[in-house]
N, C-alpha and C positions, 0 to 999 in steps of 0.2 A: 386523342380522338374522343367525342363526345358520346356517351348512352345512347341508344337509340330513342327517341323522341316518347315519352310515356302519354305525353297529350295527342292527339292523334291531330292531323295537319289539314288543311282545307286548301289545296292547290289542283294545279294540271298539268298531267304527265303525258307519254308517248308512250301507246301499246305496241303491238306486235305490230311492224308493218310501218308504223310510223303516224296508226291513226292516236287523234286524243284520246284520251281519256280521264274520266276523273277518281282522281287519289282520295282515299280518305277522308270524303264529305260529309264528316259528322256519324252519329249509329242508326241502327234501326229503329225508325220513328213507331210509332203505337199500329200505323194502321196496316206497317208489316208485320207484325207481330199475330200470332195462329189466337193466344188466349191474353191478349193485356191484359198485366197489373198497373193500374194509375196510381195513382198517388192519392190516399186516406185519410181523415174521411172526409178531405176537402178534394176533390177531382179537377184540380183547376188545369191539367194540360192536357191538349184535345190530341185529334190521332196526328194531325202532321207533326207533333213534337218528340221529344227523347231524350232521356236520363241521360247525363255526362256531357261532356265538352270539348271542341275541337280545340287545338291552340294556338295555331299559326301556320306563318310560312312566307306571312306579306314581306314585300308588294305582289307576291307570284298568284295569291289566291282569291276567292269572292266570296267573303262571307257576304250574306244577306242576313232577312229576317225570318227564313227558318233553318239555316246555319252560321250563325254567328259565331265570331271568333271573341277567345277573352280578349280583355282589354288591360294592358300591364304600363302601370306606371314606371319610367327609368331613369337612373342618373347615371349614362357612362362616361367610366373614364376615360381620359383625353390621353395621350404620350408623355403630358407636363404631370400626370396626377389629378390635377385639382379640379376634374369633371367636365362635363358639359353641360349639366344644369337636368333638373328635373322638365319631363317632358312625357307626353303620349308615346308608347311605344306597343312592340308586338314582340311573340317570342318564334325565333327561328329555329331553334335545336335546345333538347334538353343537354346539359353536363354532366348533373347530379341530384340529387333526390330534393336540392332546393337552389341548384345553380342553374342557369339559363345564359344561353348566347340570344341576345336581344336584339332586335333595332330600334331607332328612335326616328320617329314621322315627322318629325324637325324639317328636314332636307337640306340639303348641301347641293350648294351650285356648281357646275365645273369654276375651275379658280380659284375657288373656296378650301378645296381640300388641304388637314392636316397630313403633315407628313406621318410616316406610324400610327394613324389612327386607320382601322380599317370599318371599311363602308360594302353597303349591299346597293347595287344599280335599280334604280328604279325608273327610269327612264335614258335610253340611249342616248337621244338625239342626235346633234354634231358630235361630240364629244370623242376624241382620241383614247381612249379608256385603256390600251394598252402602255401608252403614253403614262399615264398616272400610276400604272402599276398592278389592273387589272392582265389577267391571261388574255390570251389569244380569242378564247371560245367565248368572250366575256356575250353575256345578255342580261336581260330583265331577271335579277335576283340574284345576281351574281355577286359574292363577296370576296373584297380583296383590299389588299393594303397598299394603301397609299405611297406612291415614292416618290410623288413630286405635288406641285398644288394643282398642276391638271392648267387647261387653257383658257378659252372665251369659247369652246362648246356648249350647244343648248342641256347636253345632257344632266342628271339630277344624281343623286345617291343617298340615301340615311346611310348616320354616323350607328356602326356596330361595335357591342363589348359584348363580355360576361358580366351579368349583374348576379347576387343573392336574394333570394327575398328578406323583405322585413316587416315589421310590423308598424310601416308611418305610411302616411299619404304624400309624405315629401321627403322622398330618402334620400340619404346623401350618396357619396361617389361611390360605385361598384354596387349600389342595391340598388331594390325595384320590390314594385309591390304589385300584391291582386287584393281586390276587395272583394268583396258578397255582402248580400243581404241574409240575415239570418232567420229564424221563424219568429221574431223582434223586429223585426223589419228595421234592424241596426247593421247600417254600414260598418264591419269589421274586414280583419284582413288576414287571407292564411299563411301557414308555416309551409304548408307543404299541398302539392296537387296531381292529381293521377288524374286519369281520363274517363273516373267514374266516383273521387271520393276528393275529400278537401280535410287538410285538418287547421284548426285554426291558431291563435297563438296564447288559450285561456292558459296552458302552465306556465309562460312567460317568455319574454322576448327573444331567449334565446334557444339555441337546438340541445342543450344538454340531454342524457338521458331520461330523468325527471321531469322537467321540461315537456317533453315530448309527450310522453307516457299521459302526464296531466291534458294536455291540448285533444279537442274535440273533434270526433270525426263526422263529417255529413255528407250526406249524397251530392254531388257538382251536377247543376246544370244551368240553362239561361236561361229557362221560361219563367221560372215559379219559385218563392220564398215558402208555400203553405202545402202543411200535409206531410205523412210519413210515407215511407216504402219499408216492404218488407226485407231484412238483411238477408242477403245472403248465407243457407248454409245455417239456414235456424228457423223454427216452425211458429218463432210467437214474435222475436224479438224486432221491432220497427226502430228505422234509422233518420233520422227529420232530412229534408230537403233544403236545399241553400242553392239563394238564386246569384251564379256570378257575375260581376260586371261584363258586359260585351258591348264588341261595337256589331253594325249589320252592314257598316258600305264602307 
């Protein structure tokens, strides 16, 4: 069983009673906040904005463009090994502190399905989905593994794995990447991402301890590359901003 999710998720859920409600849509923007601190001493995010990042959940959720979700590059792997190819993906569940259960916005048709590859439903349609290997309760978002190639139903599904991150724009099989923009306004990519901080991969490409230690840490959010915040937990010392890649529809 996976971590519980460290990015916090942008979907819709059922309250008490069975009315909707909405899950985890991002933090508290500036103009909830009693006394905001902006970001110094360039002020570039207004009050519907806010420090940190949702991370997923699609196709269940709706980012827009004042909660957007990151945006993660993936190559998962296939049941043969040798991938499915780089593609636009989203992250559904955290693993590990740099592992992610992903999906890929590819889409797969009914008919299409690999056998052992497992997929998230994103559109029902005709589709016999118990038939292929989904549960009983199966719906929109529903992840399950494939046990046959399914029929000539209208319905759809992205191909899901676990990917790692790395440090490419084209990673090969079982990774995936995130980018930002940094106060350079250079596209790089991080080692690791919380739901309020990023670090990047300046000690080098891999997670060793030194590694690590060396790699930079910055504020996560989607508005803004420019300006500091004050860190946490200290009376002087500022931490730079870094603006993630996201998508908003």
């Amino acid at each position: 069983m996976g971590r519980p999710l460290k990015i916090q998720k942008s979907s819709t859920g059922s309250g008490n009673g069975g009315a909707a409600v909405s899950v985890d849509l991002g933090f508290p923007n500036f103009n909830s906040l009693t006394n905001p601190v902006f970001n110094s001493p360039v002020q570039t995010l207004n009050g519907t904005q806010y420090l940190g990042v949702v991370g997923g959940a699609g196709p269940t959720d709706t980012p827009s463009a004042t909660n957007p979700r990151v945006d993660v590059t993936v190559n998962i792997a296939n049941p043969s090994g040798s991938g499915i190819g780089v593609a636009q993906g989203y992250i559904i569940r955290q693993k590990g502190s740099r592992k992610y259960l992903v999906g890929d916005v590819t889409g797969v048709n009914d008919g299409s399905f690999v056998v052992g590859q497992a997929y998230q439903i994103v559109s029902v349609g005709t589709t016999d989905w118990t038939a292929a290997g989904a549960p009983g309760n199966f719906g929109v978002g529903t992840v399950f593994t494939a046990s046959s190639v399914g029929g000539a139903g209208s319905g759809t599904a992205n191909s899901v794995g676990v990917c790692v991150l790395t440090n490419s724009a084209t990673p090969t099989v079982g990774l995936m990447s995130i980018s930002y923009i940094d106060d350079t306004s250079s596209e790089v990519f991080i080692s690791k991402l919380s739901n309020k901080f990023l670090l990047g991969f300046e000690g080098g490409n891999g997670f060793t301890a030194a590694e690590v230690v060396a790699d930079t840490r910055q504020v996560a959010n989607f508005f803004t590359d420019e300006g500091t915040v004050i860190k946490s937990g200290t009376a002087q010392t500022t931490i730079n901003v870094a603006l993630i890649q996201n998508v908003t529809s």
